[in-house]
N, CA, C and O atoms as a Tripos MOL2 file, in Angstrom:
@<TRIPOS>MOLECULE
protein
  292   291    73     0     0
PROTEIN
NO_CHARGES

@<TRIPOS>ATOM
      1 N         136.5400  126.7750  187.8440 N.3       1 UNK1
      2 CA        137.2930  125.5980  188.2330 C.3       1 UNK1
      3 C         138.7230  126.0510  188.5640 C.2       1 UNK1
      4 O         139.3730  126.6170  187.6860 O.2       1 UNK1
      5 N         139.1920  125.8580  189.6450 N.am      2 UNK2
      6 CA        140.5480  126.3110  190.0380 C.3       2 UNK2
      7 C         141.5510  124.7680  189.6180 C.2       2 UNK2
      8 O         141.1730  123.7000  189.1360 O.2       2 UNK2
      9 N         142.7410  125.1700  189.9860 N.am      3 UNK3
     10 CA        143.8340  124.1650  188.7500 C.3       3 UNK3
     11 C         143.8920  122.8880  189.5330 C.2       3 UNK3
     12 O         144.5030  121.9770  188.9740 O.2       3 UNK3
     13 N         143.3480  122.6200  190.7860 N.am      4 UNK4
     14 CA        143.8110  121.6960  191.4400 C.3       4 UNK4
     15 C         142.6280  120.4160  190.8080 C.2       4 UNK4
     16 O         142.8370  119.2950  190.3440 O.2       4 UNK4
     17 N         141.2270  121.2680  191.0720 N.am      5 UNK5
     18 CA        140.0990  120.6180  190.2530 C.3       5 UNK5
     19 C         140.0500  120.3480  188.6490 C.2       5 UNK5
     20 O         139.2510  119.5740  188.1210 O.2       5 UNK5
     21 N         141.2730  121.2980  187.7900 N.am      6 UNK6
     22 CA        141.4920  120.9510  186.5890 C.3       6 UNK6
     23 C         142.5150  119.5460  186.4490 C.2       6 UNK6
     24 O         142.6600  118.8970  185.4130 O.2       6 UNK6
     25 N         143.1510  119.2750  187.7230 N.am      7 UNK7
     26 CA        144.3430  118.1980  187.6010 C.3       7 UNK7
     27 C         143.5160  116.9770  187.9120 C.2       7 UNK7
     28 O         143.7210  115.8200  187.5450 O.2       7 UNK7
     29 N         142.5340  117.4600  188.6650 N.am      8 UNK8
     30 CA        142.0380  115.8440  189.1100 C.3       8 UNK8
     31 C         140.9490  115.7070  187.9890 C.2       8 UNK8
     32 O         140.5850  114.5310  188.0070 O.2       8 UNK8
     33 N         140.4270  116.2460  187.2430 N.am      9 UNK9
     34 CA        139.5790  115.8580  186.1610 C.3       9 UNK9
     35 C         140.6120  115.8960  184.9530 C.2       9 UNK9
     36 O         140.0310  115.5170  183.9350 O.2       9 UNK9
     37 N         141.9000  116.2100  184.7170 N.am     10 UNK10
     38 CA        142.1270  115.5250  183.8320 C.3      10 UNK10
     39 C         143.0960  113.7330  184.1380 C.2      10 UNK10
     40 O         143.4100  112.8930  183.2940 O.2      10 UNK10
     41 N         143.2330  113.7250  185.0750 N.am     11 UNK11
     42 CA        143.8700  112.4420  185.6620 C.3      11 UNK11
     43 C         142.5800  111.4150  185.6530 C.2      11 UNK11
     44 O         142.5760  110.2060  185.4240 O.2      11 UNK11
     45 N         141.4160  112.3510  185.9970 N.am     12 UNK12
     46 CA        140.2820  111.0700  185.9510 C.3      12 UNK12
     47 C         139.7040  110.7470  183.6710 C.2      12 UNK12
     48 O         139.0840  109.9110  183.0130 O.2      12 UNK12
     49 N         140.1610  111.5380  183.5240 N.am     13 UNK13
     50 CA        139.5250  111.7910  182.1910 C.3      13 UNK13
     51 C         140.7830  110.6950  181.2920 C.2      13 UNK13
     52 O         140.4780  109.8450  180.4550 O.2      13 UNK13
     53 N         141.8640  110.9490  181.6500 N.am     14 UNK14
     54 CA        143.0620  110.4180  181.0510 C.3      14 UNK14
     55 C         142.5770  108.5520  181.1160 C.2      14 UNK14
     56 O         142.5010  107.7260  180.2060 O.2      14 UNK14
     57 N         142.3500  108.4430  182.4640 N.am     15 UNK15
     58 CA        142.0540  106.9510  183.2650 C.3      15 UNK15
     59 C         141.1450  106.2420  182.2800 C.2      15 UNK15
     60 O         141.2900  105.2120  181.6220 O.2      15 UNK15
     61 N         140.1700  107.1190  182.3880 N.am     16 UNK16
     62 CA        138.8200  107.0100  181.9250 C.3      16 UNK16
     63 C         139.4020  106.5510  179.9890 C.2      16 UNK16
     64 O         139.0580  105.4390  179.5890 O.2      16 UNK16
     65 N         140.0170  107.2410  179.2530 N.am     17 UNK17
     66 CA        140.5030  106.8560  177.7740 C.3      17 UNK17
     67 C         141.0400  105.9600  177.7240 C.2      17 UNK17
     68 O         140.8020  105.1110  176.8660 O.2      17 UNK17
     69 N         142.2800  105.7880  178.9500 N.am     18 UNK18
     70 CA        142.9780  104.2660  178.6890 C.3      18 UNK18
     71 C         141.9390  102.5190  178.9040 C.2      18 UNK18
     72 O         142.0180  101.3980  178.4030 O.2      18 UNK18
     73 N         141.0700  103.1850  179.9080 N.am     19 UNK19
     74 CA        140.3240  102.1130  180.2110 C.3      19 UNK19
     75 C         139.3640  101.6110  178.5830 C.2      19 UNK19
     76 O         139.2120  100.5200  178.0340 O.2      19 UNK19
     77 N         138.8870  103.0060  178.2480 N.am     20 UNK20
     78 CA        137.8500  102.3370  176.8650 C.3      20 UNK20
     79 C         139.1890  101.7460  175.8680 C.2      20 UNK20
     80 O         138.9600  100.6840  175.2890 O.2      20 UNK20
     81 N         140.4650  102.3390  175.6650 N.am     21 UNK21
     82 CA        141.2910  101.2910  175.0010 C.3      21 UNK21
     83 C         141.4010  100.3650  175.3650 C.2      21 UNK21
     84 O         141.4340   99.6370  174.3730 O.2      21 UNK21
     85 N         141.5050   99.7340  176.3050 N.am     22 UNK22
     86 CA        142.0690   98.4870  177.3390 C.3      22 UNK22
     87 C         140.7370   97.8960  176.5090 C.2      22 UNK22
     88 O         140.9960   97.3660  175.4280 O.2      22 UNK22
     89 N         139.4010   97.9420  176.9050 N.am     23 UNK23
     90 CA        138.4080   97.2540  176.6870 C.3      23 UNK23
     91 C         137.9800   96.8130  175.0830 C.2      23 UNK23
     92 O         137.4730   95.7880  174.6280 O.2      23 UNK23
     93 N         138.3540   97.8640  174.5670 N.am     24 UNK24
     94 CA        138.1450   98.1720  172.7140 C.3      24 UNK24
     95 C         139.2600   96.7970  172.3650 C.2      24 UNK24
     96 O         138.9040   95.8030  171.7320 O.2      24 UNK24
     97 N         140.5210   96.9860  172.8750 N.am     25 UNK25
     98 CA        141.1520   96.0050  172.3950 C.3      25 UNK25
     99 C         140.6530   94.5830  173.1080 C.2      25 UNK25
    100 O         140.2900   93.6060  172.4530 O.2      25 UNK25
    101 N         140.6920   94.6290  174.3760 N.am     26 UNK26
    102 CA        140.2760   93.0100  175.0380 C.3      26 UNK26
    103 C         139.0190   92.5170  173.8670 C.2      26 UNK26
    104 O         138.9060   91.3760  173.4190 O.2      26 UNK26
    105 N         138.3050   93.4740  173.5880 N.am     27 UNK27
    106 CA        136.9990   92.7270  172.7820 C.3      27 UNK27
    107 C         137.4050   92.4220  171.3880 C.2      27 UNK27
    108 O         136.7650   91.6160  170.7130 O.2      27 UNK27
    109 N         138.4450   93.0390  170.9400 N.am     28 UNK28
    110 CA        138.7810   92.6500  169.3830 C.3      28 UNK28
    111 C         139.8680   91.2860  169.6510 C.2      28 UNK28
    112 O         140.1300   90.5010  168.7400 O.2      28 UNK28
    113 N         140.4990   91.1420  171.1830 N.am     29 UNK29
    114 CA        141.0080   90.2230  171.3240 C.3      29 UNK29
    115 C         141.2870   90.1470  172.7700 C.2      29 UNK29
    116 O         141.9970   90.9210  173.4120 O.2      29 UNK29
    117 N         140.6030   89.0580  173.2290 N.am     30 UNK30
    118 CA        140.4160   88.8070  174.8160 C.3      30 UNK30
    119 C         141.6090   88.0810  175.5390 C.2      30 UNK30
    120 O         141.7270   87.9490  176.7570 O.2      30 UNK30
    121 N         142.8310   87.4490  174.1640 N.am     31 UNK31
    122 CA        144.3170   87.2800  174.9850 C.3      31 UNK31
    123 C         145.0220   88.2120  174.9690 C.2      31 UNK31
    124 O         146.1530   87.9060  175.3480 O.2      31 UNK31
    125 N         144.8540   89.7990  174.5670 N.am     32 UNK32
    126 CA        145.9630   90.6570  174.3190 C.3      32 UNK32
    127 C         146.3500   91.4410  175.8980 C.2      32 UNK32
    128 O         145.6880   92.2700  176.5220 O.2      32 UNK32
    129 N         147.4830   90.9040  176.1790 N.am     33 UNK33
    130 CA        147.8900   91.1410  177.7570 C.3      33 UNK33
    131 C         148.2530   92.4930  178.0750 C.2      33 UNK33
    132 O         148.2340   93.0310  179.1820 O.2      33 UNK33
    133 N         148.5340   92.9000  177.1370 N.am     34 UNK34
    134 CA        148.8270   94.5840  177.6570 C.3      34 UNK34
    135 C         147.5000   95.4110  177.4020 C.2      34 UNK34
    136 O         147.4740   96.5960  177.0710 O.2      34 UNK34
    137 N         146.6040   94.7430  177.5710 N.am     35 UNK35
    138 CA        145.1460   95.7970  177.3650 C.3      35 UNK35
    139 C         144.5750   94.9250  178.7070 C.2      35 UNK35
    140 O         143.6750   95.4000  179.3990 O.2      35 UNK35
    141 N         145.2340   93.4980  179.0320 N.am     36 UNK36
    142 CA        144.3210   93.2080  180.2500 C.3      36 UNK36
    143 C         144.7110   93.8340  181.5360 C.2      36 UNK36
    144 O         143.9990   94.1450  182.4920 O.2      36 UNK36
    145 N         146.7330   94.0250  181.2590 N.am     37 UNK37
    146 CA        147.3720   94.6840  182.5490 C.3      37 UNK37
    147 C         146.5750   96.1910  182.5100 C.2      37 UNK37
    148 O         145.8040   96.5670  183.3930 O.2      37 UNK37
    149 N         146.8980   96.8950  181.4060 N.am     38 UNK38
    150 CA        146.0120   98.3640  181.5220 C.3      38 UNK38
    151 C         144.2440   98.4980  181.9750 C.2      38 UNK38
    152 O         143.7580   99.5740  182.3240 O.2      38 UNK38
    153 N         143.6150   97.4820  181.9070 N.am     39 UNK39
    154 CA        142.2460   97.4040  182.0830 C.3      39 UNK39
    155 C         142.4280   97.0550  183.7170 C.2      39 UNK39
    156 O         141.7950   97.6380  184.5960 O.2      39 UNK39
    157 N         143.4300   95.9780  183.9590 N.am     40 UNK40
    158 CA        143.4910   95.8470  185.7660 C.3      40 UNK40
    159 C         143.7330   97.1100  186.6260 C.2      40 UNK40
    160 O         143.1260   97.3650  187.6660 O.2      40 UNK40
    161 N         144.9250   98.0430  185.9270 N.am     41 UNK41
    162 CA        145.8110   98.9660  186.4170 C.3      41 UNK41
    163 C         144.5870   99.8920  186.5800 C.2      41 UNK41
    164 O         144.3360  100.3690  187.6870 O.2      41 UNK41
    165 N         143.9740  100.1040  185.7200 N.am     42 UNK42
    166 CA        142.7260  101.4930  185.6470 C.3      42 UNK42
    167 C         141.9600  100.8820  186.8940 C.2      42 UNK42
    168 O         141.9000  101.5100  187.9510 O.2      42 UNK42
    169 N         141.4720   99.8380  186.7610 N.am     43 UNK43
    170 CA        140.1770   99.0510  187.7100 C.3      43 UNK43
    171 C         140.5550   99.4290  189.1040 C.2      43 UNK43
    172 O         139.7320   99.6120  190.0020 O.2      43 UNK43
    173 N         142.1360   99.5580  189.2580 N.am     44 UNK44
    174 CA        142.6380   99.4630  190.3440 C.3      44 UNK44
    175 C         142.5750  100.7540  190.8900 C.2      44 UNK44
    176 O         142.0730  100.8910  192.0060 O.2      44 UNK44
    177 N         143.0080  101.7220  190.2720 N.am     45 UNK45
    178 CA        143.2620  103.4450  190.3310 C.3      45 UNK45
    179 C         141.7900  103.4420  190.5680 C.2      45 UNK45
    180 O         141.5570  103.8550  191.7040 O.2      45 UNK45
    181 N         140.4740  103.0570  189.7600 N.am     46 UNK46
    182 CA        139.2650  103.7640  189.9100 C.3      46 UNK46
    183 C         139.1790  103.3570  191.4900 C.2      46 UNK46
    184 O         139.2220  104.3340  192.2380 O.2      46 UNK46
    185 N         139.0940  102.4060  191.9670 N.am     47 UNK47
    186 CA        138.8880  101.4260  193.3000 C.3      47 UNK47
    187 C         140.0520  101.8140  194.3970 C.2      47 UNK47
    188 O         140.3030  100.9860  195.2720 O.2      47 UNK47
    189 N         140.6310  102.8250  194.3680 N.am     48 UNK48
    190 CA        141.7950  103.2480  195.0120 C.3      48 UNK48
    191 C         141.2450  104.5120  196.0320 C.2      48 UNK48
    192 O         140.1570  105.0730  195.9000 O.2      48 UNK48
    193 N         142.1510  104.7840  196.9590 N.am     49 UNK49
    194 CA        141.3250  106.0590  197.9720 C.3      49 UNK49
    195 C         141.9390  107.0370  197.0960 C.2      49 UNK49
    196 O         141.0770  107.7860  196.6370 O.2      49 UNK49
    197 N         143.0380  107.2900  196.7200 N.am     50 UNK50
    198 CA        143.4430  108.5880  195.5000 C.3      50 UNK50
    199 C         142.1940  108.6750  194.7830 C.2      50 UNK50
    200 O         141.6940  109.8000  194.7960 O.2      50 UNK50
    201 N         141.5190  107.7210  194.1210 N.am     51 UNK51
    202 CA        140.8130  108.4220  192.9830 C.3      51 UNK51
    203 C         139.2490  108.7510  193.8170 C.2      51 UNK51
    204 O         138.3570  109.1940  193.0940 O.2      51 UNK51
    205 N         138.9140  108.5280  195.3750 N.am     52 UNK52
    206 CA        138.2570  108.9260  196.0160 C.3      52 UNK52
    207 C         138.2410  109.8640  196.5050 C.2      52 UNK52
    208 O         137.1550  110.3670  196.7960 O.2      52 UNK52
    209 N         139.9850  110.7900  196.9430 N.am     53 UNK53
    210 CA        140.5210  112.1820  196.5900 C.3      53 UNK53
    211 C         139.8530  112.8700  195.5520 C.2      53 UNK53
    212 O         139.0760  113.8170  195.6770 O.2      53 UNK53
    213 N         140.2840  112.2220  194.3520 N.am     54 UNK54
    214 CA        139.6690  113.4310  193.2180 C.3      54 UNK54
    215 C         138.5400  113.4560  192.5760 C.2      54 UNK54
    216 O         138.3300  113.9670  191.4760 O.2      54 UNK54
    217 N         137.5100  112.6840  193.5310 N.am     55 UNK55
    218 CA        136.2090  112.9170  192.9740 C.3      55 UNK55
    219 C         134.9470  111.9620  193.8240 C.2      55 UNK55
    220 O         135.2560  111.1090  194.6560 O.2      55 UNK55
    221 N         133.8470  112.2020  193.5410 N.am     56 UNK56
    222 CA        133.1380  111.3760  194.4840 C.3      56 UNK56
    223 C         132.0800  110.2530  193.3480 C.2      56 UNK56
    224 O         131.2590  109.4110  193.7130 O.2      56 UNK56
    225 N         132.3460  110.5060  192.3920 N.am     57 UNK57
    226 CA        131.7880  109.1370  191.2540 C.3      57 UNK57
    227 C         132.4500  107.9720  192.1980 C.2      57 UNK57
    228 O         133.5470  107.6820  192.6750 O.2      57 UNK57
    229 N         131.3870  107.5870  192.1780 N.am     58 UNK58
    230 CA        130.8440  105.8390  192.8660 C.3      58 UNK58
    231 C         132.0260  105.2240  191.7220 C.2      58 UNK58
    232 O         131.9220  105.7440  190.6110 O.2      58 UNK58
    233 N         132.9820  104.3230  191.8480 N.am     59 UNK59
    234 CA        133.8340  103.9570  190.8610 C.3      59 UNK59
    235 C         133.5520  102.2390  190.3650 C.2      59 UNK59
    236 O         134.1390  101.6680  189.4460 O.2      59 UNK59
    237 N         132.3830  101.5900  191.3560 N.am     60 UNK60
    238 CA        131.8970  100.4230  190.1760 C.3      60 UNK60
    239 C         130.8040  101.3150  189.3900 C.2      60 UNK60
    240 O         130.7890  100.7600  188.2910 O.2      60 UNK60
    241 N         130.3500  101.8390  189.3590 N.am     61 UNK61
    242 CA        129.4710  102.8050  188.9000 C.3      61 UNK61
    243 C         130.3210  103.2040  187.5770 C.2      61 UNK61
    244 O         130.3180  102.3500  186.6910 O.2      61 UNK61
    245 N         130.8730  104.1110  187.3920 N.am     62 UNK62
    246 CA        132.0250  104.2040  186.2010 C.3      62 UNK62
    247 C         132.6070  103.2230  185.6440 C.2      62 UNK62
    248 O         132.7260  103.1800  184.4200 O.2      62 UNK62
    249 N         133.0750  102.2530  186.4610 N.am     63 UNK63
    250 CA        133.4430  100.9990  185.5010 C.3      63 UNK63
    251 C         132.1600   99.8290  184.7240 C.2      63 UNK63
    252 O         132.3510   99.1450  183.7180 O.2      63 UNK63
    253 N         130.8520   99.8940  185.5770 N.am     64 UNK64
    254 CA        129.7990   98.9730  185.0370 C.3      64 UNK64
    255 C         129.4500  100.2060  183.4190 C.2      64 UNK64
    256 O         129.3070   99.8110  182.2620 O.2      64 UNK64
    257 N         129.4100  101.3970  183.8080 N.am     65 UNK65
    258 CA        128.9140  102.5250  182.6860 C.3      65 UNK65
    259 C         130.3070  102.5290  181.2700 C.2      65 UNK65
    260 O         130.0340  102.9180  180.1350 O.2      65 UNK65
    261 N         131.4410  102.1260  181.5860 N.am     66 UNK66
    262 CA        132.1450  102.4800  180.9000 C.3      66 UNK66
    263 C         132.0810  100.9420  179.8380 C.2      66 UNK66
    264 O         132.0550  100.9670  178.6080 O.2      66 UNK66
    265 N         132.0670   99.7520  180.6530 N.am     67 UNK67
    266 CA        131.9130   98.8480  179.9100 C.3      67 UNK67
    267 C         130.7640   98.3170  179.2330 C.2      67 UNK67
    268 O         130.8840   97.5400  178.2860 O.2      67 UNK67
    269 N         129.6610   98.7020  179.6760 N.am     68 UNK68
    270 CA        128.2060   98.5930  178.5860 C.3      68 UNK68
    271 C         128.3580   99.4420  177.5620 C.2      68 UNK68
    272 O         127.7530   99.1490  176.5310 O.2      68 UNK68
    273 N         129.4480  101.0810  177.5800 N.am     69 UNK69
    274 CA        129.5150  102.1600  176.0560 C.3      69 UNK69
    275 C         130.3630  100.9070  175.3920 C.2      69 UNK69
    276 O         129.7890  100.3080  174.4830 O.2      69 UNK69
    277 N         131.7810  100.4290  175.8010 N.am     70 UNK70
    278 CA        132.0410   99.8070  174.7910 C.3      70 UNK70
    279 C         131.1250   98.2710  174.3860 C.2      70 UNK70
    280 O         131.8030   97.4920  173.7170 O.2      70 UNK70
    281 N         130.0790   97.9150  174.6300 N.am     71 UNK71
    282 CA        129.9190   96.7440  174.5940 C.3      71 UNK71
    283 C         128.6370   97.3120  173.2420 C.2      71 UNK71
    284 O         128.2550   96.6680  172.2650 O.2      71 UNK71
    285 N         128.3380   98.3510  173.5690 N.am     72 UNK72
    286 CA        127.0040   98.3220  172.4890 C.3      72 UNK72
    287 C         127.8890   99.4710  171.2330 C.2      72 UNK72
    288 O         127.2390   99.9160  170.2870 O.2      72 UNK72
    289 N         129.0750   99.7530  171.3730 N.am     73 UNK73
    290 CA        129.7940  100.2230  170.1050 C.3      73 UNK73
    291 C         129.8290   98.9990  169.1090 C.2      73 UNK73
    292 O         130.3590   99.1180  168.0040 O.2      73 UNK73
@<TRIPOS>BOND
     1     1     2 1
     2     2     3 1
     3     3     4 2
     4     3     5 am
     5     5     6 1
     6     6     7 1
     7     7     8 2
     8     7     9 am
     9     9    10 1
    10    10    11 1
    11    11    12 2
    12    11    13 am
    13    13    14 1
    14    14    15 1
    15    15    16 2
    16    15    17 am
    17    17    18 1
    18    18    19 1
    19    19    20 2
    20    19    21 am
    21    21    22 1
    22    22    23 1
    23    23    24 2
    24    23    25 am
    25    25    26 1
    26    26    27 1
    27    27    28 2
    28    27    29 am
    29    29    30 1
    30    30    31 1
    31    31    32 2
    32    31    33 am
    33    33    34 1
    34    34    35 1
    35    35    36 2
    36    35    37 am
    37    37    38 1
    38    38    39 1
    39    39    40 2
    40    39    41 am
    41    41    42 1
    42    42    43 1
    43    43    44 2
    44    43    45 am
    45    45    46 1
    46    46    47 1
    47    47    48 2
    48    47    49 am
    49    49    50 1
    50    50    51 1
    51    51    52 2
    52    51    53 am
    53    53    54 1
    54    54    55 1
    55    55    56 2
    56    55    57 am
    57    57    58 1
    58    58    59 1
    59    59    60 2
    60    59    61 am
    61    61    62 1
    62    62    63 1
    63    63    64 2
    64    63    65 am
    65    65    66 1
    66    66    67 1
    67    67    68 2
    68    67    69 am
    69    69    70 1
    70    70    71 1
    71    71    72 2
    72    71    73 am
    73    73    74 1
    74    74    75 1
    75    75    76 2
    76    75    77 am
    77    77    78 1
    78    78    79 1
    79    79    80 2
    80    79    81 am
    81    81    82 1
    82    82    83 1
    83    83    84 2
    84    83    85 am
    85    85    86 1
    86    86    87 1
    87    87    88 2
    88    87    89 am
    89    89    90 1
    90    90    91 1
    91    91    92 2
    92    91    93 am
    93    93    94 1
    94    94    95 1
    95    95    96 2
    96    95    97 am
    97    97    98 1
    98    98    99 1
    99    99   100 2
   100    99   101 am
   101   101   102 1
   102   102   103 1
   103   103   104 2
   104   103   105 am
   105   105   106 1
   106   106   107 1
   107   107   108 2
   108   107   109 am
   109   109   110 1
   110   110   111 1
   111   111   112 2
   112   111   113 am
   113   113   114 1
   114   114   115 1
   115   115   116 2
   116   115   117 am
   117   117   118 1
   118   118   119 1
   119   119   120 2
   120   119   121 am
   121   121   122 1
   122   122   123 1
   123   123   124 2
   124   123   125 am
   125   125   126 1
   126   126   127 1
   127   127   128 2
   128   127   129 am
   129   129   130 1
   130   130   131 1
   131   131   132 2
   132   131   133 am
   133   133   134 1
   134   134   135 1
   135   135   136 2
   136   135   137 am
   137   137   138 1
   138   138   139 1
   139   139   140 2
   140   139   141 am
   141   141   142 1
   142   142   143 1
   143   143   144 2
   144   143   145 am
   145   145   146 1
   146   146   147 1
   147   147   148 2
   148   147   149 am
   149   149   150 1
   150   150   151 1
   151   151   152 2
   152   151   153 am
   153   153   154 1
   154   154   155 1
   155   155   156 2
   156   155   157 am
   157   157   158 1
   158   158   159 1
   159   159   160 2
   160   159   161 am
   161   161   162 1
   162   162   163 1
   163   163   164 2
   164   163   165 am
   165   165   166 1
   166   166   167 1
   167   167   168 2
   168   167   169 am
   169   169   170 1
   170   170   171 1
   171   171   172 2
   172   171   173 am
   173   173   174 1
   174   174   175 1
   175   175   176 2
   176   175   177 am
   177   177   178 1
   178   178   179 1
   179   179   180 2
   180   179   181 am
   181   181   182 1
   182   182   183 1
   183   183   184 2
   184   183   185 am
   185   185   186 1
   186   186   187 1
   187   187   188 2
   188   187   189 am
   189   189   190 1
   190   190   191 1
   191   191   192 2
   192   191   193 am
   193   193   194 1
   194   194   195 1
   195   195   196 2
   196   195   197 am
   197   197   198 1
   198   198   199 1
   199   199   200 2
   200   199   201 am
   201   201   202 1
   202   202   203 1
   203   203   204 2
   204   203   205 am
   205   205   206 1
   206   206   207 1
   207   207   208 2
   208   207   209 am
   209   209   210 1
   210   210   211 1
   211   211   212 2
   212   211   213 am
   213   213   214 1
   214   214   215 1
   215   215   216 2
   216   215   217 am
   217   217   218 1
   218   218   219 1
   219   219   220 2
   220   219   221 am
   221   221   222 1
   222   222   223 1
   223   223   224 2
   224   223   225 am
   225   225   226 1
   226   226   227 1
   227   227   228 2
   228   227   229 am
   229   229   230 1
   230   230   231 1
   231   231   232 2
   232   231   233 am
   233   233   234 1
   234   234   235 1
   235   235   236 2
   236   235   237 am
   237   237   238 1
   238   238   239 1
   239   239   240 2
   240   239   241 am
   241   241   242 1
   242   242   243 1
   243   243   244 2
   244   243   245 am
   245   245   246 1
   246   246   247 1
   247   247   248 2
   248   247   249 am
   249   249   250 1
   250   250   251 1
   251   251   252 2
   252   251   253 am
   253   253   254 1
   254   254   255 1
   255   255   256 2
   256   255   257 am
   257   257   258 1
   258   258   259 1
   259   259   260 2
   260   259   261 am
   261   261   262 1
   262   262   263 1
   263   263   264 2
   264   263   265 am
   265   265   266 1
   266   266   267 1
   267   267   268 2
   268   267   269 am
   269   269   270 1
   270   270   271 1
   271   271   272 2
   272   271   273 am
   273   273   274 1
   274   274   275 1
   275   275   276 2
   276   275   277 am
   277   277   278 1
   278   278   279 1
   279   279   280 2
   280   279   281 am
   281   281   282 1
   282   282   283 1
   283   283   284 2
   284   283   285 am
   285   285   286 1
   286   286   287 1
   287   287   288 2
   288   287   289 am
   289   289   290 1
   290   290   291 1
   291   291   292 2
@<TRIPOS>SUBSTRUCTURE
     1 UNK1         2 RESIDUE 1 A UNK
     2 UNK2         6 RESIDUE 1 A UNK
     3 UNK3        10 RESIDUE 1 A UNK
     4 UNK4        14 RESIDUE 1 A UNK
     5 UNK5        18 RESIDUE 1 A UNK
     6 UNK6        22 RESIDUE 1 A UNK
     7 UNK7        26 RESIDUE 1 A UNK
     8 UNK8        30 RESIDUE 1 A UNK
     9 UNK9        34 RESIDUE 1 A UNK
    10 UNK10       38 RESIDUE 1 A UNK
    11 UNK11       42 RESIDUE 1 A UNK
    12 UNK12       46 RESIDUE 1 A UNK
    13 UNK13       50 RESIDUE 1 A UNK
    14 UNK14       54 RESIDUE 1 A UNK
    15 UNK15       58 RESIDUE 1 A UNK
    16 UNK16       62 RESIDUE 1 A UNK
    17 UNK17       66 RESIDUE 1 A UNK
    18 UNK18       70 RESIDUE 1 A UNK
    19 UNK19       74 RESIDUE 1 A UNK
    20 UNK20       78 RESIDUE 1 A UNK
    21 UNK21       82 RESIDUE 1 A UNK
    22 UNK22       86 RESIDUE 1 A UNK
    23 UNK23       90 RESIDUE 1 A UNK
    24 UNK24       94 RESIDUE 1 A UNK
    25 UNK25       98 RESIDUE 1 A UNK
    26 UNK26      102 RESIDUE 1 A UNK
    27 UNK27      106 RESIDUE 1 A UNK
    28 UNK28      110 RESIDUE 1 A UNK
    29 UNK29      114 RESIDUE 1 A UNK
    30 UNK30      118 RESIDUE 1 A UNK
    31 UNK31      122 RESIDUE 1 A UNK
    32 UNK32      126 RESIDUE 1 A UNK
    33 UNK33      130 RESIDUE 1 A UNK
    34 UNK34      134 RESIDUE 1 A UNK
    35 UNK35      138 RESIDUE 1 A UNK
    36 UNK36      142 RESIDUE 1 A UNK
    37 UNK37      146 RESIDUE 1 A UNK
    38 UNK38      150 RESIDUE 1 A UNK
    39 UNK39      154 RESIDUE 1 A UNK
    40 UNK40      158 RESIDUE 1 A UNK
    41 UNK41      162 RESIDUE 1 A UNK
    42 UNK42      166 RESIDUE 1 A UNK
    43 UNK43      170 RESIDUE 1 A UNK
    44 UNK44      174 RESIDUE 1 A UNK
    45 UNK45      178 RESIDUE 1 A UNK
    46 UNK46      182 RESIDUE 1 A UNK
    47 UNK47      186 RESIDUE 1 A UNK
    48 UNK48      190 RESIDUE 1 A UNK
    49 UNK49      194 RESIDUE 1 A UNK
    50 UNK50      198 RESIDUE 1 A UNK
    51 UNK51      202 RESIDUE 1 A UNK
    52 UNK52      206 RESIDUE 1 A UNK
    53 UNK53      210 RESIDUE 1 A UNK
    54 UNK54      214 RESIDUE 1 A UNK
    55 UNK55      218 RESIDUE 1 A UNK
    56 UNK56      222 RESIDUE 1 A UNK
    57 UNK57      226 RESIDUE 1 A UNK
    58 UNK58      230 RESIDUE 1 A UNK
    59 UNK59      234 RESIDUE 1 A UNK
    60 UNK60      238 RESIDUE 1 A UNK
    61 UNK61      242 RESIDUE 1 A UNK
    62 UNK62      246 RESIDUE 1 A UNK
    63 UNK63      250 RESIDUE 1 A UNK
    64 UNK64      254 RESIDUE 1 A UNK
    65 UNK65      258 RESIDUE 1 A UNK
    66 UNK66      262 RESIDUE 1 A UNK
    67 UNK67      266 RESIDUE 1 A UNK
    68 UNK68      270 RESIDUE 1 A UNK
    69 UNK69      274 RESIDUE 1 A UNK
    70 UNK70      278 RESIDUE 1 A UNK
    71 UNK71      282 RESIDUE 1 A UNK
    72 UNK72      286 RESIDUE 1 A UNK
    73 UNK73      290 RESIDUE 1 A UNK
């Protein structure tokens, strides 16, 4: 893996942690606004042509997969 492919998997990996927080908290509490702005902000980055730059994961694909792990935690 050369460093350019190490930057875009950790920018997608980083995305990817804030989003299961965003969601972990919306489910322990579905008014807490700074987990809904961070859950929009991620939704947005996955659905963005940048994050189509750093990778070719289908990105409702990652977001339908990321929210069924937290739903059956």
């Amino acid at each position: 893996m050369n460093g350019y492919e190490a930057l875009a998997n950790g920018i997608i990996e980083q995305a990817v942690k804030d989003y299961r927080i965003a969601l972990k908290a919306l489910s322990r509490n579905p008014k807490n606004k700074a987990a809904r702005a961070m859950k929009e902000e991620v939704e947005g980055f996955f659905r963005s042509d940048w994050f189509g730059v750093l990778t070719d994961i289908n990105p409702e694909y990652l977001i339908s997969k990321l929210c069924m792990e937290v739903e059956t935690e």
